[in-house]
Residue frames as a rotation matrix with the C-alpha (Angstrom) as fourth column:
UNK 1
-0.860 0.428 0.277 38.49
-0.509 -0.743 -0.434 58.96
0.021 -0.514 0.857 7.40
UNK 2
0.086 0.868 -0.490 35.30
-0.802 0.351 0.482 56.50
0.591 0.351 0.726 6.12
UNK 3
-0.109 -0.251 -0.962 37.07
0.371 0.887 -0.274 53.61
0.922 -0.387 -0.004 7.84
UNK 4
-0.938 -0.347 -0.022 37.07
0.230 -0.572 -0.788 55.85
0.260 -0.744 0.616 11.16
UNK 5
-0.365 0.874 0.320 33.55
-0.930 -0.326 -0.171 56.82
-0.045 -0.360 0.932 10.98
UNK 6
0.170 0.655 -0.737 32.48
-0.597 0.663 0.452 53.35
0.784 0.363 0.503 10.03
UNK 7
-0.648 -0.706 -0.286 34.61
0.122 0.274 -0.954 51.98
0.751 -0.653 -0.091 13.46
UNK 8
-0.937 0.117 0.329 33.00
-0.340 -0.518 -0.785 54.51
0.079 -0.847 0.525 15.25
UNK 9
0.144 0.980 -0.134 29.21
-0.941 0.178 0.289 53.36
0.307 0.084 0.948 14.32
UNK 10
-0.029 -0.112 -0.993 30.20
-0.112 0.988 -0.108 50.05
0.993 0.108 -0.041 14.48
UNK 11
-0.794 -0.261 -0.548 31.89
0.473 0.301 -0.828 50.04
0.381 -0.917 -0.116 18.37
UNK 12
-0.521 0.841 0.146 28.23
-0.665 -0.293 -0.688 52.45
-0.536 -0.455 0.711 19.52
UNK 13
0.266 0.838 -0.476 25.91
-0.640 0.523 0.563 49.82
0.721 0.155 0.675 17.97
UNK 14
-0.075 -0.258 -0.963 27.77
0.185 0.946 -0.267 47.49
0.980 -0.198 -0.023 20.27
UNK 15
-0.967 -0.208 -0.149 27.63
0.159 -0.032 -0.987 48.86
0.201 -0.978 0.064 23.34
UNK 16
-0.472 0.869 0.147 23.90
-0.798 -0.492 0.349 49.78
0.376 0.047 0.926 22.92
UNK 17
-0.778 0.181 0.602 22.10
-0.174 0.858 -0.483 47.29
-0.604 -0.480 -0.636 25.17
UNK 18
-0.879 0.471 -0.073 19.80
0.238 0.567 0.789 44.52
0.413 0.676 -0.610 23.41
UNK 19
-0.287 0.917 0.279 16.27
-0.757 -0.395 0.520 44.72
0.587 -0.062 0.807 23.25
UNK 20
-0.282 0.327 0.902 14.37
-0.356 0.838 -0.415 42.29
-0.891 -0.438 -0.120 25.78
UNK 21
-0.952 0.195 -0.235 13.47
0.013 0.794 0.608 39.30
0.305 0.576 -0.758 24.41
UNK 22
-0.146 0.984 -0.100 9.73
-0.683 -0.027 0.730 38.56
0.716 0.175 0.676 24.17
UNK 23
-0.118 0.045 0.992 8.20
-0.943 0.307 -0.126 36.30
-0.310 -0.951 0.007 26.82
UNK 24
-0.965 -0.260 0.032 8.38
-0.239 0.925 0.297 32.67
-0.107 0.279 -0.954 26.15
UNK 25
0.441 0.876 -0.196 5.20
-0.867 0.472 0.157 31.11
0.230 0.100 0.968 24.80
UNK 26
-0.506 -0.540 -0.672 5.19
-0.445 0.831 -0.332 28.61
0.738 0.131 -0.661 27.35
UNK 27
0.610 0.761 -0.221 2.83
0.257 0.074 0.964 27.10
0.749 -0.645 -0.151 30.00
UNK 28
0.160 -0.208 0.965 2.91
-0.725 -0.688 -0.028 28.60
0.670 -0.695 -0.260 33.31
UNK 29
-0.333 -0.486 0.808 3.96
-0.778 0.626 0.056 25.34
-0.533 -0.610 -0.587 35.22
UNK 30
-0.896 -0.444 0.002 4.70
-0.429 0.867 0.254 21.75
-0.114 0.226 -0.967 35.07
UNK 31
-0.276 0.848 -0.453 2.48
-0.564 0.239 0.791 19.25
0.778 0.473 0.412 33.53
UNK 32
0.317 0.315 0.894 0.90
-0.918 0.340 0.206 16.47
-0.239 -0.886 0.397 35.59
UNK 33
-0.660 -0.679 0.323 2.69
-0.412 0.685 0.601 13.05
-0.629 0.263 -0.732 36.10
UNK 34
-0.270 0.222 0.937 1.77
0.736 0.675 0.052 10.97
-0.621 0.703 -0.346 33.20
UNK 35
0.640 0.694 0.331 1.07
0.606 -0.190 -0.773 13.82
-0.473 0.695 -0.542 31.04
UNK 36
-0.477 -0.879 0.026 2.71
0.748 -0.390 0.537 16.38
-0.462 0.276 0.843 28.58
UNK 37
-0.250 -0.122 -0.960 2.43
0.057 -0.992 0.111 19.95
-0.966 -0.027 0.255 27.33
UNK 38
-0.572 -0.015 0.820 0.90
0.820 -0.024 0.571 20.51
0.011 1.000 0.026 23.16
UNK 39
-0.834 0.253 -0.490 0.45
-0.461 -0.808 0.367 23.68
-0.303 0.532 0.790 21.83
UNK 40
-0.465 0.694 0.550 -3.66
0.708 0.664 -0.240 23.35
-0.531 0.278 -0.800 20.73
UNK 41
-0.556 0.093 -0.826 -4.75
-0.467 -0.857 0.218 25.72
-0.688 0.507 0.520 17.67
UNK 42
-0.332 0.010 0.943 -7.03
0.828 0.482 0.286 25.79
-0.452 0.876 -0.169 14.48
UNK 43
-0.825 0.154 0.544 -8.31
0.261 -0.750 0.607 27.98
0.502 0.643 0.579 11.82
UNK 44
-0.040 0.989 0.140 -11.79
0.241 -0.126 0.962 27.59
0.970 0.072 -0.234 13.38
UNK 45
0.143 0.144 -0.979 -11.00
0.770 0.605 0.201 27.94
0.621 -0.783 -0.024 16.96
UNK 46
0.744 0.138 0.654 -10.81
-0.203 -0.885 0.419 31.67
0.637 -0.444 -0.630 17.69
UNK 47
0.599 -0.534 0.596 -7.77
-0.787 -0.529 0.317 31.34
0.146 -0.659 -0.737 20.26
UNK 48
-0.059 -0.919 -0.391 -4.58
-0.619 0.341 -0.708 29.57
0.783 0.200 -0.589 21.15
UNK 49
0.855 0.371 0.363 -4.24
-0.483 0.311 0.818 26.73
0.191 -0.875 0.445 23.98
UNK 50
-0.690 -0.693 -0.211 -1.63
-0.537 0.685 -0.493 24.92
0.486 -0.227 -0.844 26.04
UNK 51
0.361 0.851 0.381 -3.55
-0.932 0.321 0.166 21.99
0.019 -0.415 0.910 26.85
UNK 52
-0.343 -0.552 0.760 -1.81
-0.714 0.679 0.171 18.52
-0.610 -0.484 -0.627 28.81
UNK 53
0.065 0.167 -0.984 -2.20
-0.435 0.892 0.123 14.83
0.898 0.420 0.131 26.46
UNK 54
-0.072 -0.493 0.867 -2.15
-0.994 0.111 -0.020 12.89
-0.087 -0.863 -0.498 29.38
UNK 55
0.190 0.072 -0.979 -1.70
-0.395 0.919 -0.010 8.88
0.899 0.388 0.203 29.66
UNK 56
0.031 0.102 0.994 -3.12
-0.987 0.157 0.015 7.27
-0.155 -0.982 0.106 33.24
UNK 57
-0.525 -0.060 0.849 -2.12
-0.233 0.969 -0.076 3.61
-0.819 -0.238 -0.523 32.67
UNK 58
-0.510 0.426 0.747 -4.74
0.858 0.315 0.406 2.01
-0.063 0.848 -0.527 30.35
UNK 59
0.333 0.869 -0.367 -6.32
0.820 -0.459 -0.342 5.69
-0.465 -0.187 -0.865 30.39
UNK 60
-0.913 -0.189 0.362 -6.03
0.349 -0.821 0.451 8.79
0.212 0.538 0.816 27.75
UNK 61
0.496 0.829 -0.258 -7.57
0.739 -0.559 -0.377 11.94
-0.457 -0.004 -0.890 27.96
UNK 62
-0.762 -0.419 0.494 -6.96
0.644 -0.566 0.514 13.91
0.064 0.710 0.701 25.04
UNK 63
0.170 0.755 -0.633 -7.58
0.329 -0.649 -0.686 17.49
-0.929 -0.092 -0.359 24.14
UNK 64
-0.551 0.012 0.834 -8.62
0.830 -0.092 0.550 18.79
0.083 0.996 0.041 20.67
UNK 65
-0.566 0.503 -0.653 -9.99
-0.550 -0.820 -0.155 21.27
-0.614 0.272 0.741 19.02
UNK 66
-0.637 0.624 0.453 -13.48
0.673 0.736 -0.068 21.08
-0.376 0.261 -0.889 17.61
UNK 67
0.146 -0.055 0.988 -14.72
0.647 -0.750 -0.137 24.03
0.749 0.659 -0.074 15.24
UNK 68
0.224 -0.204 0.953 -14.88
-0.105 -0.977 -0.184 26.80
0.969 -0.059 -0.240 18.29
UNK 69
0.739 0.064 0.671 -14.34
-0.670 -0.032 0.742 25.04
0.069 -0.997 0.020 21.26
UNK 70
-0.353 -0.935 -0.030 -11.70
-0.737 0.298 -0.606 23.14
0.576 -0.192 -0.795 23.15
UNK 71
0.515 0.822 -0.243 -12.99
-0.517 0.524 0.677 19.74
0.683 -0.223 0.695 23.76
UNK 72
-0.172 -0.322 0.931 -12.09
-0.924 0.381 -0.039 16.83
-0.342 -0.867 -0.363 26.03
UNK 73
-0.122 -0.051 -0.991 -11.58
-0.692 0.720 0.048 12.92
0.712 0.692 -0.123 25.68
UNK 74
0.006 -0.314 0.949 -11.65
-0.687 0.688 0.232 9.98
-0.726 -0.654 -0.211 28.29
UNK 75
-0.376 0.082 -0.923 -10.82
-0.697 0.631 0.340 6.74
0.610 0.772 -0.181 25.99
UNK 76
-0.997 0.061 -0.051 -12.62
0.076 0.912 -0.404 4.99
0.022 -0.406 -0.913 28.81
UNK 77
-0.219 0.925 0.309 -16.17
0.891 0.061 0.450 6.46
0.398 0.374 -0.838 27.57
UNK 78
0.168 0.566 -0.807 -18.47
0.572 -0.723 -0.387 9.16
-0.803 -0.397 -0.446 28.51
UNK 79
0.585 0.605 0.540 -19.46
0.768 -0.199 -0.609 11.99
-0.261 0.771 -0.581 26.69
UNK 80
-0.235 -0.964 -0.127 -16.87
0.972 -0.230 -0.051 14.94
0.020 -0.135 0.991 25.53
UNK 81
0.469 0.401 -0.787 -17.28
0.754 -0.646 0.120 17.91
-0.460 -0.650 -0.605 27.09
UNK 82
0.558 -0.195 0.806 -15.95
0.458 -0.738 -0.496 21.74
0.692 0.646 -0.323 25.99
UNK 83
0.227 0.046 -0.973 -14.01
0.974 0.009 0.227 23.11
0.019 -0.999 -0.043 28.23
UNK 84
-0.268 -0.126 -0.955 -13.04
0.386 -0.923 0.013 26.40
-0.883 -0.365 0.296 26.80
UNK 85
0.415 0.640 0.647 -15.57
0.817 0.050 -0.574 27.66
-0.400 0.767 -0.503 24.13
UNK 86
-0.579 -0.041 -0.814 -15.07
0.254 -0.958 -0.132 31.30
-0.775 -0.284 0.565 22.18
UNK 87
0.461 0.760 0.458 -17.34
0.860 -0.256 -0.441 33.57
-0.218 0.598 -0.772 20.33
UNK 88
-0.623 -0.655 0.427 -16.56
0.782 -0.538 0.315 36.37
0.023 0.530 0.848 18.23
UNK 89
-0.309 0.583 -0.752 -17.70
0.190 -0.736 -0.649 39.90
-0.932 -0.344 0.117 18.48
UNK 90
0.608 0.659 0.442 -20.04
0.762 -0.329 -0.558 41.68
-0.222 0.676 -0.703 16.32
UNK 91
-0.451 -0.591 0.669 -19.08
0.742 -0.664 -0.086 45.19
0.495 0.458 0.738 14.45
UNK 92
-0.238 0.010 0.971 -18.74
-0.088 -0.996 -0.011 47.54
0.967 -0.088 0.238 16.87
UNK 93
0.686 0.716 0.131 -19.18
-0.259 0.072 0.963 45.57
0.680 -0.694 0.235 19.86
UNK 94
0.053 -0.637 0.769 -17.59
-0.886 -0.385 -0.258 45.65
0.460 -0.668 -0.585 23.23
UNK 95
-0.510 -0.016 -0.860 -16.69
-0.123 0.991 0.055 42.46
0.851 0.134 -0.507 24.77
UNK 96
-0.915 0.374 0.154 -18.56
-0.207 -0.106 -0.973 43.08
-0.347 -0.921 0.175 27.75
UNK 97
0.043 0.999 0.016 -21.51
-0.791 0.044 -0.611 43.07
-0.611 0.014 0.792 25.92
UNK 98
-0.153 0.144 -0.978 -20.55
-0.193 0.966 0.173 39.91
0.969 0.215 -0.120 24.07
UNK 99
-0.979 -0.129 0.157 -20.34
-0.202 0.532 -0.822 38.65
0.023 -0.837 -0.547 27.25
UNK 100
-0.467 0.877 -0.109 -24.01
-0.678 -0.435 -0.593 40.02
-0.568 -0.203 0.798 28.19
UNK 101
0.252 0.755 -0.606 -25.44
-0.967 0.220 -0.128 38.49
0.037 0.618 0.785 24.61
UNK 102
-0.538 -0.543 -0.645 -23.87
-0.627 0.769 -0.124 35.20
0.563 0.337 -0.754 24.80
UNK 103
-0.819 0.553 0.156 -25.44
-0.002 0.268 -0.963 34.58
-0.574 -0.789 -0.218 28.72
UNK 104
-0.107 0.925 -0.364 -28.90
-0.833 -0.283 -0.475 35.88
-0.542 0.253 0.801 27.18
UNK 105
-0.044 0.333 -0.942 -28.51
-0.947 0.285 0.145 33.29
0.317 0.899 0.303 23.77
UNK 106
-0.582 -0.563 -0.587 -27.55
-0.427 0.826 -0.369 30.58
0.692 0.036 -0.721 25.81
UNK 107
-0.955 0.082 -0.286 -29.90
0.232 0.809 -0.540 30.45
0.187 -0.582 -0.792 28.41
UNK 108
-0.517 0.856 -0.016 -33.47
0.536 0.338 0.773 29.22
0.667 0.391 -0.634 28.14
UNK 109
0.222 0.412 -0.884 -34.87
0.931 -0.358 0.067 30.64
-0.288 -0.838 -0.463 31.42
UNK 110
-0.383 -0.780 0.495 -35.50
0.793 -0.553 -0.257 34.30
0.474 0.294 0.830 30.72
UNK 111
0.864 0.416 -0.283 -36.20
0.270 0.092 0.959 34.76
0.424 -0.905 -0.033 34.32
UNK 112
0.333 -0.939 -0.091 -32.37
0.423 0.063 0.904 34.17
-0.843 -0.339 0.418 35.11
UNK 113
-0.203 -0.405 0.892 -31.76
0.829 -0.555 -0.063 36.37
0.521 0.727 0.448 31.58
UNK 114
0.380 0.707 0.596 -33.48
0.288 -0.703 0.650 39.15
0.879 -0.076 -0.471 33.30
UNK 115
0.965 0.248 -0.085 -32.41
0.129 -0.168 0.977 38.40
0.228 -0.954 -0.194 37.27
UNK 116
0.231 -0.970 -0.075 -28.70
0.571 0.072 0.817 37.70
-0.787 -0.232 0.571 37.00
UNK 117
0.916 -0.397 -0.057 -26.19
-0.379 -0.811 -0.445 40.61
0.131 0.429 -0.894 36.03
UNK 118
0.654 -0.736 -0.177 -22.82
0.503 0.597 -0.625 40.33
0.565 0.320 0.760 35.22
UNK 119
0.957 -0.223 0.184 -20.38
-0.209 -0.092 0.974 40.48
-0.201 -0.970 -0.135 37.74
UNK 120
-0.320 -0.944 -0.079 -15.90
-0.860 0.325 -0.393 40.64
0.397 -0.058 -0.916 38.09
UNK 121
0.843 0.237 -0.483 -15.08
0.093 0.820 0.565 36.96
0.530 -0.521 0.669 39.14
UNK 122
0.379 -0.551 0.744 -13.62
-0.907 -0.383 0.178 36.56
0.187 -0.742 -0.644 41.73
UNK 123
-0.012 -0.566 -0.824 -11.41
-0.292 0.790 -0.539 33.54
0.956 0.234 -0.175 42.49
UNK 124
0.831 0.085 0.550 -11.27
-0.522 -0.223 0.823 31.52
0.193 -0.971 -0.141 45.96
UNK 125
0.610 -0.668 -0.426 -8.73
0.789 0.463 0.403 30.65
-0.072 -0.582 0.810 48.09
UNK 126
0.337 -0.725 -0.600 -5.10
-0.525 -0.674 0.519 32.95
-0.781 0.141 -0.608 48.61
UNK 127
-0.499 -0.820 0.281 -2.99
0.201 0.206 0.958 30.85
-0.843 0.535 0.062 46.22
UNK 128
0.657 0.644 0.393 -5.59
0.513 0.001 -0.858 32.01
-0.553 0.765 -0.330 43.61
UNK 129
-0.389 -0.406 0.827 -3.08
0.920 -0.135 0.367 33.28
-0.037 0.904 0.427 40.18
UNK 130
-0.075 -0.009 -0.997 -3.22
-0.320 -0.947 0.033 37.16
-0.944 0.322 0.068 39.37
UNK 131
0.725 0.632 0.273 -5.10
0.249 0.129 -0.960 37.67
-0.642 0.764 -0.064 36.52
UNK 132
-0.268 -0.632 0.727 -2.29
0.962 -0.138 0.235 37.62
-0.048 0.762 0.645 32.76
UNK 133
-0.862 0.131 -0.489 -2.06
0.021 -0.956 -0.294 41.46
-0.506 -0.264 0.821 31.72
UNK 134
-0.843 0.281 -0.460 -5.29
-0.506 -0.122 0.854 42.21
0.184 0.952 0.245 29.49
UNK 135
-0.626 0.712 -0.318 -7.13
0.197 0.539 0.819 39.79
0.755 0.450 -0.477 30.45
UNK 136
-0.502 0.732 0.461 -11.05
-0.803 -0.195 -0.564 40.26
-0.323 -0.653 0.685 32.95
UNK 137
-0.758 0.363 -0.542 -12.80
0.287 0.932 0.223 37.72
0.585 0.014 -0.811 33.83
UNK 138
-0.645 0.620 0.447 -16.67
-0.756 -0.602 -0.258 37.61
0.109 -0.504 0.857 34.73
UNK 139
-0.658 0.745 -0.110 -19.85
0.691 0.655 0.305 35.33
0.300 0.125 -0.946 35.79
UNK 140
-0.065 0.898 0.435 -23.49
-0.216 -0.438 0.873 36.18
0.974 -0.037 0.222 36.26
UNK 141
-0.832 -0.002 -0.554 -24.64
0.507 0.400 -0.763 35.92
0.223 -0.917 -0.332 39.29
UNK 142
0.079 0.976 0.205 -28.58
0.947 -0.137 0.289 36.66
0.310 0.171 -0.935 40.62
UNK 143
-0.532 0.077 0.843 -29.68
0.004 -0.996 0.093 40.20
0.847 0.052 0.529 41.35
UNK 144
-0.907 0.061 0.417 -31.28
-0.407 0.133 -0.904 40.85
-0.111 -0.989 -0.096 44.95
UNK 145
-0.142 0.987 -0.072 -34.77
-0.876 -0.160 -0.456 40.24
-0.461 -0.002 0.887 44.23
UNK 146
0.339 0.029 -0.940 -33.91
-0.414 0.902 -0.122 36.86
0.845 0.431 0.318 42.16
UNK 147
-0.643 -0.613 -0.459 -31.86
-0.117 0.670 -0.733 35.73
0.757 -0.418 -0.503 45.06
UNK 148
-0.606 0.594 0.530 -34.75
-0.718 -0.122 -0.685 36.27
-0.342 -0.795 0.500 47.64
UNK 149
0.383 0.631 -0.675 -36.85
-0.891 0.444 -0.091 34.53
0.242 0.637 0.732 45.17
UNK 150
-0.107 -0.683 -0.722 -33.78
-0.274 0.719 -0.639 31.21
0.956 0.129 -0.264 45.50
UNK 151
-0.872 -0.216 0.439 -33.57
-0.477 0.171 -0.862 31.83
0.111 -0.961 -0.252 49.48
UNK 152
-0.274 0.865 0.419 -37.39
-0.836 0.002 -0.549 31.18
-0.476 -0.501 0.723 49.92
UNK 153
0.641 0.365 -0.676 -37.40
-0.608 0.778 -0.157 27.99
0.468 0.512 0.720 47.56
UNK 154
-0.435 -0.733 -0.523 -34.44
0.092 0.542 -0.836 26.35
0.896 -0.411 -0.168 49.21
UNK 155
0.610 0.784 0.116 -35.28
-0.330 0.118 0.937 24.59
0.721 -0.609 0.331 52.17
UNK 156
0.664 -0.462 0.588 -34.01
-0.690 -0.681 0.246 25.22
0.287 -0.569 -0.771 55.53
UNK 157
0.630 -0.542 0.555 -32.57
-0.060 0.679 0.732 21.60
-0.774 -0.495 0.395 56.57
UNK 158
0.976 -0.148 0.162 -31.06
0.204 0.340 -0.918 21.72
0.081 0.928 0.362 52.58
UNK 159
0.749 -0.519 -0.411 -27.45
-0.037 -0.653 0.757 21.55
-0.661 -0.552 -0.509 52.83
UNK 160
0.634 -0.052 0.771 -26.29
0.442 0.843 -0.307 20.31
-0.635 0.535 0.558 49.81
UNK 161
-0.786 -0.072 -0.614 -24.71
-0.114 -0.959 0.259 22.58
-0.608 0.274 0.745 47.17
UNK 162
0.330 0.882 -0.336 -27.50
0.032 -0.366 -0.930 24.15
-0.943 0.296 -0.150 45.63
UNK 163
0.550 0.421 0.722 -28.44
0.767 0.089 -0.636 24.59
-0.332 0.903 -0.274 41.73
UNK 164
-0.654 -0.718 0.239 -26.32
0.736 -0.530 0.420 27.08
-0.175 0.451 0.875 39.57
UNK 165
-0.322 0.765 -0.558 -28.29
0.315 -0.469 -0.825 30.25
-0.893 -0.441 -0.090 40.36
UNK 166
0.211 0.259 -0.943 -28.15
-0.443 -0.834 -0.328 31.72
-0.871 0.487 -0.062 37.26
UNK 167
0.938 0.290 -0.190 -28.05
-0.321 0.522 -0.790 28.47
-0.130 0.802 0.583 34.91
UNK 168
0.618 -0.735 0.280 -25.27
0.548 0.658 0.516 26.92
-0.564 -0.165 0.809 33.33
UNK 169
-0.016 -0.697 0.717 -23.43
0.774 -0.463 -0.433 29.35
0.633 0.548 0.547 31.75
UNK 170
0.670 -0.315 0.673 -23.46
-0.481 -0.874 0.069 31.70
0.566 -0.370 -0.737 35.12
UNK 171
0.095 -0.296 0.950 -22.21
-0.966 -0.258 0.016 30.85
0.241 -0.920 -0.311 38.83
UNK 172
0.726 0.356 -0.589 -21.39
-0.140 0.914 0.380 27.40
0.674 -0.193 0.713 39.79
UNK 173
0.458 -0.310 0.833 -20.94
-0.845 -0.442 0.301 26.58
0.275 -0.842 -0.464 43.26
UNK 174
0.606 -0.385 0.696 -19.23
0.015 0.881 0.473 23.45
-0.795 -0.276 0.540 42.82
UNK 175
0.548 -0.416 0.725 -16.81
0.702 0.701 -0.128 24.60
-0.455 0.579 0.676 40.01
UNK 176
-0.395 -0.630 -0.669 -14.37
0.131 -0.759 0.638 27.20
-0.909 0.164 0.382 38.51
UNK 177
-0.143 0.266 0.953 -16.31
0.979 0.177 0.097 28.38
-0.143 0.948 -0.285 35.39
UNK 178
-0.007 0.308 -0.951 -16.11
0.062 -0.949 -0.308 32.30
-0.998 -0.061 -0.012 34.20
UNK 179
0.806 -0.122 0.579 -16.51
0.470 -0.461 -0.753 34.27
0.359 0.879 -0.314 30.61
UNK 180
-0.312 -0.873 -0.375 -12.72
0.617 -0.487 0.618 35.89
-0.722 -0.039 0.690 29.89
UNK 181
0.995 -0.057 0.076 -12.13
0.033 -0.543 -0.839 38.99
0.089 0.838 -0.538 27.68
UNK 182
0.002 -0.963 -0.269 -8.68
0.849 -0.140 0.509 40.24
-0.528 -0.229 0.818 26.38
UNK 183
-0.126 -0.300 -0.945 -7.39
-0.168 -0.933 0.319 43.71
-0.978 0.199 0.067 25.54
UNK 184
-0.118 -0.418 -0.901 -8.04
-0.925 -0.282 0.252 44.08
-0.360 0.864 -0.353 21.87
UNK 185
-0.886 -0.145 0.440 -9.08
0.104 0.864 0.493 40.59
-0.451 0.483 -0.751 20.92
UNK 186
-0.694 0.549 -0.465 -11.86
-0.718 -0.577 0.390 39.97
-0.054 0.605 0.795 18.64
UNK 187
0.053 0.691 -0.721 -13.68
-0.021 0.723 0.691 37.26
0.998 -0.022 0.053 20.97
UNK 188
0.122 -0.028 0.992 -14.76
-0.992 -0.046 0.120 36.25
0.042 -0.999 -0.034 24.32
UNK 189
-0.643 -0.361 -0.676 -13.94
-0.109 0.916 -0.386 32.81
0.758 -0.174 -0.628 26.19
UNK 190
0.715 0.542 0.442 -16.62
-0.661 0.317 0.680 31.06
0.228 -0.779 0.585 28.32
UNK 191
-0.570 -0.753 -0.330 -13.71
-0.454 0.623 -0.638 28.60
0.685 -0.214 -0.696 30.52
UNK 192
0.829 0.408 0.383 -14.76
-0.523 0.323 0.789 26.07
0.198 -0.854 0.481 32.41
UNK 193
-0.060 -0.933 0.356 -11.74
-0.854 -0.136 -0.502 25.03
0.517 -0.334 -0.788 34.68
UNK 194
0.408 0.336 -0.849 -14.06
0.188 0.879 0.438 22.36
0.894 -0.339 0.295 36.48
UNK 195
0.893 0.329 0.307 -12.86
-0.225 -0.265 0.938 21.71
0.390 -0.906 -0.162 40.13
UNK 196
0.520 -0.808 -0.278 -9.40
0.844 0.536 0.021 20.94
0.132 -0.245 0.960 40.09
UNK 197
0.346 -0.058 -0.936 -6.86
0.226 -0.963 0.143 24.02
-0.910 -0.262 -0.320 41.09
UNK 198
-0.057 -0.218 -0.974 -5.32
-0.886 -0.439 0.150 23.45
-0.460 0.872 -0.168 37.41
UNK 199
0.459 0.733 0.501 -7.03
-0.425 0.677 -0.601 22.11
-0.780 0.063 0.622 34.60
UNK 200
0.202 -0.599 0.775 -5.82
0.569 0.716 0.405 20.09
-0.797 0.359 0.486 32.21
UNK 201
0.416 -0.376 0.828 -5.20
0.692 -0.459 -0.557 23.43
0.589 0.805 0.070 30.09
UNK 202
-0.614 -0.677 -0.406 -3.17
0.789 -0.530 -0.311 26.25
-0.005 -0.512 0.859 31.14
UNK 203
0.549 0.835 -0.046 -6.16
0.829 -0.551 -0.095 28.96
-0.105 0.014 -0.994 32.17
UNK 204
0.126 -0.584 -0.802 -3.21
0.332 -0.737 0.589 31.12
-0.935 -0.340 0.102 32.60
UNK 205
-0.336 -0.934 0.118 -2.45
0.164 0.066 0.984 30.98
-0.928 0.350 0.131 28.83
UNK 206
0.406 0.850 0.336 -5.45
0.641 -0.003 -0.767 31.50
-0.651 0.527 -0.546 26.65
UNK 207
-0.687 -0.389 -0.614 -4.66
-0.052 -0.816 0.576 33.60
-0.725 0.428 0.540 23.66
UNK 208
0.347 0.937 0.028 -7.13
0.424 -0.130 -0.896 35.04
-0.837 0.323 -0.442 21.81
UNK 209
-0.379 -0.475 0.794 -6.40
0.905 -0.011 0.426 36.44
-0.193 0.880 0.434 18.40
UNK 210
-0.572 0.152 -0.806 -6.57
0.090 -0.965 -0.246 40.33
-0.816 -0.213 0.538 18.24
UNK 211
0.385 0.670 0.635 -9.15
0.738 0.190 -0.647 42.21
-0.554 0.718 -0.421 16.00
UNK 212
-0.216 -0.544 0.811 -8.31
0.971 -0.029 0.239 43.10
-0.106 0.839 0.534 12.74
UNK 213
-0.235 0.253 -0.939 -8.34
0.268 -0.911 -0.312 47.11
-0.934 -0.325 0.146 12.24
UNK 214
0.495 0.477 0.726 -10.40
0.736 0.213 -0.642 47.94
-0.461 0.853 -0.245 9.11
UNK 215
-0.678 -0.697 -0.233 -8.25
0.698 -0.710 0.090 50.67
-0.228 -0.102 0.968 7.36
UNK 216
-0.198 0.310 -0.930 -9.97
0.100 -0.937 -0.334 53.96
-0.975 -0.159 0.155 6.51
């Protein structure tokens, strides 16, 4: 009779269908030629990257981590750059308003702290990626009265692109640069993507590290 009931449990665990598997932790498309896919993490870095090693002939450009930011190499000089920074929230703060204080600490001009509000980005072109689940993305951009202020300094034959209205940590019209949040993490991400359609990290892939619930 035990051997019978044990049968029976046995042949209904089997037929019960399997749980999905989790989604691969994997970049969202192929590297570029001469480069290769590396998983980029530290204790100090506040969030996870897939970010490309790449080797152009006598040329490397390596990414690292550097305490909170995700840096850049050329081994043919110049200066390394950040390309995706993150900051951690205060107790009890919303990442919107990290967002808000970060824009404020960072930029000197508090003219363009005052004129430029924070705004959904908005990606151009159609082939523009649907945002991962969780995650908003935002830049600053000027308020009417700052931009009237911009129109009436900018001269009429000027066709150049014009100055980042709202400094370097809002709007730039010559580059892909936004503040990310994610559901439940316990930091924001200032990305700067730069002007290629994908940069040499996977913007799709950012992982932040969720915040810790104090218990009761």
């Amino acid at each position: 009779m035990h051997r019978r009931i044990a049968l029976s449990i046995l042949l209904s665990l089997c037929a019960a269908p399997l749980a999905a598997a989790p989604a691969a932790d994997k970049p969202s498309h192929a590297p570029e030629k001469g480069c290769k896919w590396e998983k980029v993490t530290s204790p100090t870095l506040g969030f996870e990257a897939w970010a490309q090693q790449c080797v152009f002939g006598a040329r490397k450009i390596t990414l690292y981590a550097k305490d909170t930011k995700l840096m850049q190499h050329w081994s043919d000089g110049g200066e390394d750059e950040a390309l995706v920074e993150s900051f951690a929230l205060q107790p009890g703060e919303t990442a919107e308003a990290a967002v808000k204080r970060v824009f404020a600490a960072k930029t000197a001009d508090k003219t363009l702290v005052a004129g430029c509000v924070l705004h959904p980005y908005t990606p151009e072109g159609e082939d523009a990626a649907p945002l991962p689940p969780g995650v908003k993305r935002y830049d600053f951009l000027p308020n009417a009265a700052l931009q009237k202020q911009i129109d009436a300094k900018r001269a009429p034959d000027d066709d150049g692109v014009p100055d980042p209205p709202c400094g370097d940590w809002g709007y730039t019209p010559d580059g892909i640069q936004y503040f990310e949040t994610q559901a439940g993490a316990g930091a924001v991400l200032m990305v700067r993507a730069g002007q290629e359609d994908h940069p040499l990290f996977d913007e799709q892939k950012l992982h932040i590290g969720k915040t810790e619930k104090v218990k009761p």
